[in-house]
C-alpha positions in Angstrom: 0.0 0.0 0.0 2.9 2.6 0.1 3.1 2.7 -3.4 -0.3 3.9 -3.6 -0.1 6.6 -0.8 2.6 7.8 -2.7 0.8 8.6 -5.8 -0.8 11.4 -4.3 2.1 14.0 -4.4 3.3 12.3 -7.8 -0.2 12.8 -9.3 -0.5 16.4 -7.8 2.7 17.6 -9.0 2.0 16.2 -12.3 -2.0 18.0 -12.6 -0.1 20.7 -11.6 2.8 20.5 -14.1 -0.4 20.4 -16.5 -2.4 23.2 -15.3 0.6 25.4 -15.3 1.0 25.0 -19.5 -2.8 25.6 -19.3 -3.1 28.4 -17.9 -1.2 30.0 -20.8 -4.1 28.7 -23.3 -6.5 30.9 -24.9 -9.6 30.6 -22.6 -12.1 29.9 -25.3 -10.5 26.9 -25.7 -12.4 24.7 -28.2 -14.1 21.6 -26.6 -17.3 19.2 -26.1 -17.9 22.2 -23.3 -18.9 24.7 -25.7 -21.9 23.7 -27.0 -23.5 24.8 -23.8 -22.4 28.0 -24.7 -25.6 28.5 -27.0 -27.7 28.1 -24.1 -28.9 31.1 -21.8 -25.9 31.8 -18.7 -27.1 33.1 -15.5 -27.1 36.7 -15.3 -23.9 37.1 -15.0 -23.1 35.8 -17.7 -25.9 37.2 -19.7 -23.5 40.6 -20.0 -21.4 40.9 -23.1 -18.3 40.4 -21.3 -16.2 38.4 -24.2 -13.1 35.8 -23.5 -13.7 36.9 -19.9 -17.0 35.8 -19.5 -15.9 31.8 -20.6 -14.4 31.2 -17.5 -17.3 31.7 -15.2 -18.4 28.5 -14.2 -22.1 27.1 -15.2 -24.5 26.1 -12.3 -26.0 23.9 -14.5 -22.9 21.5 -14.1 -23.1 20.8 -10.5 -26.0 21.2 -7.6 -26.4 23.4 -4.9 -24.3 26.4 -5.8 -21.1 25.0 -5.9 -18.9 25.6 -8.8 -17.3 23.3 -10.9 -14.5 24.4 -13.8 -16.4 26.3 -16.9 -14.9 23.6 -19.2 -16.5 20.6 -17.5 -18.7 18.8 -20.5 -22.5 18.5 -19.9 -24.0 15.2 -20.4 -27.9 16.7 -20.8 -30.5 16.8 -23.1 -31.9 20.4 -23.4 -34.9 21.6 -25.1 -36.3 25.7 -25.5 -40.1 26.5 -24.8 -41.2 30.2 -25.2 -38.8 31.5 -22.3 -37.7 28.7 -21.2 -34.6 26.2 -21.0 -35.4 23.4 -19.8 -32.7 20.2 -19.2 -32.1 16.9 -18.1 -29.5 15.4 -16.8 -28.8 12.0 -14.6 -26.9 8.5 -14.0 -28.1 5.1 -13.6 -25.4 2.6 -12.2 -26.6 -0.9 -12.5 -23.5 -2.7 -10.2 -22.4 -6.1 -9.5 -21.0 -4.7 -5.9 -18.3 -7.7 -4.1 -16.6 -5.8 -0.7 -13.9 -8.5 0.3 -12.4 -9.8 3.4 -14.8 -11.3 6.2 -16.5 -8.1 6.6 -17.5 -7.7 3.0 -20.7 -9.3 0.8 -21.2 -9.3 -2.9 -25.1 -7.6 -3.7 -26.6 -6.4 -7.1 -27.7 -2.6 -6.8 -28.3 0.5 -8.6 -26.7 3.9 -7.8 -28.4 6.8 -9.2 -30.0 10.1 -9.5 -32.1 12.2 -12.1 -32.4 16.3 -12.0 -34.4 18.3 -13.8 -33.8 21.9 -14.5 -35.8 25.0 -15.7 -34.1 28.7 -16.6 -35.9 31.4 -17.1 -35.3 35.7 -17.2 -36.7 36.8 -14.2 -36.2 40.7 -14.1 -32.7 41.4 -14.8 -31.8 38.4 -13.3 -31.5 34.5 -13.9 -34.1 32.3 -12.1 -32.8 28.2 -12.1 -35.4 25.8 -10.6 -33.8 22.5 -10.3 -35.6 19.0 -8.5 -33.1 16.1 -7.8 -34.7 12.6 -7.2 -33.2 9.4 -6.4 -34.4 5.5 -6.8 -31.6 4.5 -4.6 -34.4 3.5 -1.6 -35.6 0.7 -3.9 -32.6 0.1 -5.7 -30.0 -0.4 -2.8 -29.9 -4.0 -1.2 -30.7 -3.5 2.8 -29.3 -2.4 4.6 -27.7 -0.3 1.8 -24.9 -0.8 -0.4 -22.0 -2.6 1.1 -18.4 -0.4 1.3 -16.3 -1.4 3.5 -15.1 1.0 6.0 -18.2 3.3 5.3 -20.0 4.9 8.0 -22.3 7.4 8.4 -26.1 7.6 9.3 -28.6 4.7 10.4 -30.6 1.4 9.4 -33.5 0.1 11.9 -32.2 2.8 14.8 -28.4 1.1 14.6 -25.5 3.2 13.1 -24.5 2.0 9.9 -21.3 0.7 9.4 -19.3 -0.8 6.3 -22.1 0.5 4.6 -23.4 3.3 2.3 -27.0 4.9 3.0 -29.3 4.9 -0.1 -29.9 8.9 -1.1 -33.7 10.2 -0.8 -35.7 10.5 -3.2 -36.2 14.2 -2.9 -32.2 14.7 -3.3 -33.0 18.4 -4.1 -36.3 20.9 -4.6 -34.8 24.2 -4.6 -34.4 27.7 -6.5 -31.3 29.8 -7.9 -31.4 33.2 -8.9 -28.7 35.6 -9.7 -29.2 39.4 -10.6 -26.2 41.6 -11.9 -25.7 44.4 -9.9 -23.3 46.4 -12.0 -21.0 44.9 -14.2 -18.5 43.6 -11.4 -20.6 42.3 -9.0 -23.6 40.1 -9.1 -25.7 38.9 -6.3 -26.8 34.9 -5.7 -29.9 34.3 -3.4 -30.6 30.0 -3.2 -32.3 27.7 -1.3 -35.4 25.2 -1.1 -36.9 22.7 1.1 -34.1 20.3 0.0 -31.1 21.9 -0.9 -27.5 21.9 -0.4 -26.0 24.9 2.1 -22.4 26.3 1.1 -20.1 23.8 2.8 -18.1 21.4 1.1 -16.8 20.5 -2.4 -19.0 19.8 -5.4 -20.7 16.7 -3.9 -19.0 13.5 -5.6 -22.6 12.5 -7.5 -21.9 15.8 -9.6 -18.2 15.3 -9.5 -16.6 15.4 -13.4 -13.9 13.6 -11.8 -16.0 10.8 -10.3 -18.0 10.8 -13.1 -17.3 6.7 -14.0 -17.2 5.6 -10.6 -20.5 4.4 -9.0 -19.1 4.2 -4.8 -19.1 7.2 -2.7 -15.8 8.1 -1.5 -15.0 6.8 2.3 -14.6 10.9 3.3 -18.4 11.3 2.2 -19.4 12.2 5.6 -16.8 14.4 6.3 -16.6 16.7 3.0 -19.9 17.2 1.2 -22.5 15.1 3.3 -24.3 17.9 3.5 -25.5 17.8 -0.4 -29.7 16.9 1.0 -30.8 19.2 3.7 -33.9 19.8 4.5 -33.9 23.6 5.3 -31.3 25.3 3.2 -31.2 29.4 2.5 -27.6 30.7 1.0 -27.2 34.2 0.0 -23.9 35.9 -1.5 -22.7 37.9 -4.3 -19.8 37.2 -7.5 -17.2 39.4 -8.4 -15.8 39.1 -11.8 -12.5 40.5 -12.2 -11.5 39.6 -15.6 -11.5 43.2 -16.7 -8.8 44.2 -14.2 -5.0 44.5 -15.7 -4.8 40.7 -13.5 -7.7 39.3 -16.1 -6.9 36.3 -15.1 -8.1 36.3 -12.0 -11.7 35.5 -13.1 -14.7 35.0 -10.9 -15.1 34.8 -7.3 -17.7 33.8 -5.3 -18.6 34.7 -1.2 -21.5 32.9 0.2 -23.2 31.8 3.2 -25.7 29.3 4.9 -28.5 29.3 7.3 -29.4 25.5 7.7 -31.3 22.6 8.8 -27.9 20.4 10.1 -29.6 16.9 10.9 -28.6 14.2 8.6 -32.2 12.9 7.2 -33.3 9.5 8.6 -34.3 6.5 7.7 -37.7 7.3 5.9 -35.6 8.2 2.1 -39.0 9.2 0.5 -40.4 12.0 3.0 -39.1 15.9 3.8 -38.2 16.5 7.3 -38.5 20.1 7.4 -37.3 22.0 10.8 -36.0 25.6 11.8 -32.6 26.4 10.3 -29.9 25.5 13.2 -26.5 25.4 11.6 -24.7 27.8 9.6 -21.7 27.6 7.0 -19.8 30.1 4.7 -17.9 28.9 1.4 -15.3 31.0 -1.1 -14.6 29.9 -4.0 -12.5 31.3 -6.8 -12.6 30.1 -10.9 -9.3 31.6 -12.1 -9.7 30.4 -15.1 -12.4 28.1 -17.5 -10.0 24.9 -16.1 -9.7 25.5 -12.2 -11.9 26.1 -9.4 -10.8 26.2 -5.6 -12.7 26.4 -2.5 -12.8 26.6 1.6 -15.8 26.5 3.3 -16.7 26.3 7.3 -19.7 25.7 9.4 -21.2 24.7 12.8 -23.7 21.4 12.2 -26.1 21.1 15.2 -26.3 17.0 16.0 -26.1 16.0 12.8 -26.2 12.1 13.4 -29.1 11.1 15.1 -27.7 8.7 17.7 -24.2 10.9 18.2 -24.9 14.0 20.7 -22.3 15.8 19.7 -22.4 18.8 17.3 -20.1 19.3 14.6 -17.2 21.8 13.1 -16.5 21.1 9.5 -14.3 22.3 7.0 -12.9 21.6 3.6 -10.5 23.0 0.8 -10.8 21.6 -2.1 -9.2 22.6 -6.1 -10.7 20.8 -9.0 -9.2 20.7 -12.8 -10.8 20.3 -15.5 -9.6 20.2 -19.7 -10.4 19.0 -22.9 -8.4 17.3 -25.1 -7.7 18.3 -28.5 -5.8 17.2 -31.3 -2.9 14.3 -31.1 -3.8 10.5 -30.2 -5.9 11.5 -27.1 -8.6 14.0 -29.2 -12.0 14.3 -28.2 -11.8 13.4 -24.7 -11.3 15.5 -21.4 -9.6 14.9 -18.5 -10.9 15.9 -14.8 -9.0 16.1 -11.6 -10.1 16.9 -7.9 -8.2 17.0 -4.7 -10.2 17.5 -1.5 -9.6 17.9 1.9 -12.4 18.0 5.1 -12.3 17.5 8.3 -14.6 17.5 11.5 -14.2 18.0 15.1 -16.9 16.9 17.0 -17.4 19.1 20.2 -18.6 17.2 22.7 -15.6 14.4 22.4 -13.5 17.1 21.4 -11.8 14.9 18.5 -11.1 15.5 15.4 -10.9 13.5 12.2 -9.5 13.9 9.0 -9.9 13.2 5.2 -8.1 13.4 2.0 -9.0 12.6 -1.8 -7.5 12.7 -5.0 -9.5 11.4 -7.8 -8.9 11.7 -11.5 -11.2 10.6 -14.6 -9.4 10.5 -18.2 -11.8 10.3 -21.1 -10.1 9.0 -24.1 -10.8 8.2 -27.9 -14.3 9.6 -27.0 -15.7 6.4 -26.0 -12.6 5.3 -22.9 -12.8 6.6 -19.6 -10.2 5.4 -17.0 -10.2 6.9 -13.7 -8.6 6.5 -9.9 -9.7 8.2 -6.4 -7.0 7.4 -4.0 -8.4 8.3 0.3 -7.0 8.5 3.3 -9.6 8.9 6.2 -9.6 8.9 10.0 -13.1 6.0 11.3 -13.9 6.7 14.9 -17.4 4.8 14.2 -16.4 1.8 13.2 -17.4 -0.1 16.4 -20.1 1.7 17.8 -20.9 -1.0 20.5 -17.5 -0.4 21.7 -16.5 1.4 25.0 -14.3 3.8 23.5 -13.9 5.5 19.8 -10.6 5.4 18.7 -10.0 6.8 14.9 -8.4 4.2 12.4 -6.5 6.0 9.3 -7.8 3.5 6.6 -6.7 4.5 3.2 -8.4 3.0 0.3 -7.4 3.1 -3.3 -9.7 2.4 -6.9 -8.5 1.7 -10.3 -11.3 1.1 -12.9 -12.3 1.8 -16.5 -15.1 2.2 -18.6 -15.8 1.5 -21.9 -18.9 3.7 -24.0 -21.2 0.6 -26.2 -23.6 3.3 -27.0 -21.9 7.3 -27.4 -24.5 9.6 -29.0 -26.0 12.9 -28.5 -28.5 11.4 -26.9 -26.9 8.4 -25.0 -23.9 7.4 -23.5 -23.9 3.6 -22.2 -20.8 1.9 -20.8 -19.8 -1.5 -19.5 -17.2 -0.7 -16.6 -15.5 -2.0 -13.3 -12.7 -1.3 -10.8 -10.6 -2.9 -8.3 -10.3 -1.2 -4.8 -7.2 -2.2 -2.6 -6.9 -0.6 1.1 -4.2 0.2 4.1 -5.5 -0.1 7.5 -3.9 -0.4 11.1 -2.5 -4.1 11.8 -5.1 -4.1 15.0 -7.7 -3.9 12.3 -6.5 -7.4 10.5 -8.3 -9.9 12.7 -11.6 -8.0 11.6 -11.4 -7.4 8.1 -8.6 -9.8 6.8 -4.9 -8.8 6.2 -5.8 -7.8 2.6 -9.0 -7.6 1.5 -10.0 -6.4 -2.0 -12.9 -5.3 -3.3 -14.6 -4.8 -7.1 -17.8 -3.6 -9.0 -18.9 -4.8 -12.4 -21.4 -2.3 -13.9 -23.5 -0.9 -17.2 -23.6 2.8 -16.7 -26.4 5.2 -18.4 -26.7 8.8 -18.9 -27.6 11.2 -22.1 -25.3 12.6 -24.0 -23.0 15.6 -24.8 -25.4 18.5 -24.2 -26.9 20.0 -27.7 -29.6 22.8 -28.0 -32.8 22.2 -30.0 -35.9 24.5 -30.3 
């Protein structure tokens, strides 16, 4: 396993290496990304602001109001009505899912999610309706889908553990609307009865860079959990400094939370409304169409519904994003994230940490391989246990994917992966000196975004 651990800086320095020539590029780079060019931008980016204006980041591409890289490809179908833009976008994994050692199990399940979006002018601003819903409560095997390691949530009133929850089916009801200001500054006002607050990293379901893979990362709980909560309001305004003599500073973006922090429970298909309790605040910077960064904070008020405690989170994160053009590799992209969160839980006064690099490399237009390599402190995986000591278990995917169907309207793959993991030798009795685990899957989607009346 120390060959893996060392690929983090190796890969880093080399994204890095990368970005650096990138930087240099002309920021209208051509790309599958531009076609979404022809559809109506949020306000901001309804101004005539040229070259600048391409490196402001879409919020069609992610949820919540995070910010992924401008260059990120949209897999959507999109259709105009009168005023309207109206789009679809989603995944279906359907997964052979085999966790080894003794604590593992090998279940069929789908993974998956389906959001629908609607755009409309609203004043001199942008209004963005968007409703996520997920099978996953049908689809997952109880008492959800095995991963070892995983914890994070309940099943039956018991803590789950070496397990993923299923997602609800109301993964997101909420509203975005941006309104220009002047021609620097624009102002965001989001939220809805599901929503995502501004804490955390582009949640992994919306992830370019975990795209292909159909497991949630091990540091789910501890970097962008937050993605469904029931309660959400988030104000905050974008500056755009691309006119400035430092043009390529692009867009940045200062926003804030008011909350409802309690993870939802068991029943995946209801809304479990209450008063906003927690708070978080999130700045994120798009220098260019390729790179986004952010750091966010925030105070979660008993979040897990058997831990007492409450909860101080944070995370830094820097995604890359580019398309390939020209040479052996054309018409493909290539997506990169590196995250960190942690959380310190008050009332034990202890503090856990995670990190994640994961990279997806689409190739010959119809290849994808991809990694996502973790490190992350467990204090739950015992729960019955006297004391909560944290485990650094670090687990590392390889996989692949190869596109039988690649159309504008469909993209379906055949794919798997192979995940290996380190762990403390305390741990081995438990969960074998060595286990490996693997998925086998058919992955569906639509395809590269194009506009039709």
């Amino acid at each position: 396993m120390r060959k893996a651990v060392w690929c983090f800086p190796v890969v880093a320095v080399l994204v890095i290496s990368s970005a650096a020539q990138d930087a240099d590029h002309d920021m209208g780079m051509a790309g599958p990304e531009q076609s979404r060019k022809t559809m109506q931008q949020p306000a901001t980016q309804s101004m005539n602001m040229g070259e600048a204006t391409a490196s402001m980041p879409a919020f069609h591409a992610s949820s919540g109001s995070s910010w992924q890289p401008a260059s990120v490809p949209e897999t959507m179908w999109m259709i105009t009505r009168g005023n309207w833009d109206l789009m679809f976008h989603g995944t279906v994994f359907i997964t052979y899912n085999q966790q080894g050692g003794p604590r593992g199990e090998g279940k069929a399940e789908s993974t998956n999610y389906f959001m629908f979006m609607e755009q409309h002018r609203l004043g001199s601003g942008t209004l963005l309706l968007r409703q996520m819903f997920s099978a996953e409560s049908l689809t997952s095997p109880h008492p959800g889908f095995p991963e070892l390691f995983q914890t994070g949530e309940t099943y039956h009133g018991q803590p789950l553990v070496d397990h993923q929850h299923p997602h609800n089916v109301f993964a997101e009801l909420a509203a975005l609307y941006t309104v220009p200001i002047n021609q620097k500054v624009s102002w965001l006002l989001y939220g809805g009865p599901s929503a995502e607050p501004a804490l955390g990293p582009v949640t992994y379901m919306h992830r370019q860079s975990a795209s292909e893979d159909p497991e949630a990362p091990l540091g789910h709980h501890l970097q962008d959990s937050t993605h469904t909560s029931f309660g959400v309001v988030t104000t905050g305004f974008i500056f755009n400094f691309s006119k400035l003599d430092f043009s390529k500073l692009g867009f940045l973006k200062i926003e804030g939370s008011a909350f409802n922090g309690h993870e939802p429970n068991e029943e995946r298909w209801s809304i479990q409304l209450a008063p906003p309790d927690s708070w978080s605040f999130r700045v994120t910077s798009a220098p260019t169409r390729n790179w986004t960064a952010q750091y966010s904070y925030g105070r979660l008020l008993h979040p897990e519904a058997l831990d007492p405690n409450n909860e101080l989170r944070q995370s830094a994160s820097l995604e890359y994003n580019r398309a390939l053009s020209g040479g052996k590799l054309a018409q493909g992209n290539w997506a990169t994230s590196l995250i960190w969160g942690r959380k310190h839980k008050e009332l034990d006064n202890t503090t856990q940490n995670s990190y994640l690099l994961e990279s997806t490399l689409n190739f010959f237009e119809r290849n994808y391989a991809y990694t996502r390599l973790e490190l992350v402190d467990k204090d739950e995986l015992f729960p019955e246990a006297p004391i909560h000591p944290a485990y650094r278990i670090g687990a590392y995917t390889f996989g692949g994917v190869r596109d039988l169907v690649h159309n504008r309207h469909w993209q379906v793959g055949l794919g798997g992966d192979v995940t290996f993991y380190s762990k403390p030798a305390v741990l081995d009795p438990i969960y074998g000196n060595d286990p490996v685990s693997f998925h086998l899957f058919v992955r569906v989607r639509p395809g590269m975004m194009e506009h039709s009346h």
